[in-house]
N, C-alpha and C positions, 0 to 999 in steps of 0.2 A: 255191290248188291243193288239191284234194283228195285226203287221205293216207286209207290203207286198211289198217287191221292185222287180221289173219286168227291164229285160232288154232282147234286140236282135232285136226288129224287125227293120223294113227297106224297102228297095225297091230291088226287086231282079225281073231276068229274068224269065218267064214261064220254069220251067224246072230246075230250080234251088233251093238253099236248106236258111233255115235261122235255127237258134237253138233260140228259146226263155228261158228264165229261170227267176225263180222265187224264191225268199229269201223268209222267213218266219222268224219273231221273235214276242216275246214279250209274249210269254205264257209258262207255266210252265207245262201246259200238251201237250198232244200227239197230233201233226197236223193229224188227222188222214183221211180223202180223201184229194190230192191237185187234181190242175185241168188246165184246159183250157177251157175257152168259148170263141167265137169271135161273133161280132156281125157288121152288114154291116148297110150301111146308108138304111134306109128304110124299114130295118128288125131284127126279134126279136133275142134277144142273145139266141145263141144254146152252147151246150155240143162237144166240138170238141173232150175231151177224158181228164180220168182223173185215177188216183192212187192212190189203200186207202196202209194203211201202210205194211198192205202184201204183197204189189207188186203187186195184181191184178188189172189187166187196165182194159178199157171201153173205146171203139172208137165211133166216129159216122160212119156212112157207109161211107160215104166222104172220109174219109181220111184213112180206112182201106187198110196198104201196102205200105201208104204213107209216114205218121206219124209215130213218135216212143214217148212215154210218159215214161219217168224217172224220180226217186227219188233218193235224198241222204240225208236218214232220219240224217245222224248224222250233217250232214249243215242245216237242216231243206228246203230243194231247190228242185224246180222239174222244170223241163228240157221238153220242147217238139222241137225234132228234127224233122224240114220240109222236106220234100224231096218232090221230084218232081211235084213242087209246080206248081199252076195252076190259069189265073186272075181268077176264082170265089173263091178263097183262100183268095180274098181281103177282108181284114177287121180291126176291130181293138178285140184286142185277150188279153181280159181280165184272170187274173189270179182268182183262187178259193181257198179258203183252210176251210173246217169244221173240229173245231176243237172240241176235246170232252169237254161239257160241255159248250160252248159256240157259240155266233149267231156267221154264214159263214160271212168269210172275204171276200173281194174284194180289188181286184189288180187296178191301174187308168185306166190301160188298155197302150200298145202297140200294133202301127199300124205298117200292113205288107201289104204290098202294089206288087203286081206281075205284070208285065208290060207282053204283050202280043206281 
């Protein structure tokens, strides 16, 4: 079974940065897309961006310039750097990882919170 530990978020200024990151263990094959979703009170969990094991990303338009989505396949960890963050950024920002041959994992989620 694969376990997912998520750490970073917080409360930070409009304008300011947070780094998220996410642990991956407990399988013996390849994490192969991780991710980031977030999802706001009242509304449905979206795709903030994500990384299959080639290093190709996937942004939402949102956060395109804003964001940065990294991996460190040999830690099995993916990283989403905030940058100039903004309150409709507010949410809580669940981790993703599909792994091959098994159902997509989920992270419990961390909330980020941008004050205006």
């Amino acid at each position: 079974q694969v376990q997912l530990v998520e750490s970073g978020g917080g409360l930070v200024q409009a304008g300011g940065s947070l780094r998220l990151s996410c642990a991956a263990s407990g399988s013996n094959f390849r994490f192969d897309t991780m991710g980031w979703y977030h999802q706001a009170p009242g509304k449905q969990r979206e795709l903030v961006a994500n990384i299959d094991w080639r290093g190709r990303t996937n942004y939402a338009d949102s956060v395109k310039g804003r964001f940065t989505i990294s991996r460190d396949n040999a830690k099995s960890t993916v990283y989403l750097q905030m940058n100039s963050l903004k309150p409709e950024d507010t949410a809580l920002y669940y981790c993703n990882v599909i792994t091959v041959g098994l159902p997509q994992t989920w992270g419990q989620g961390t909330q980020v919170t941008v004050s205006s």
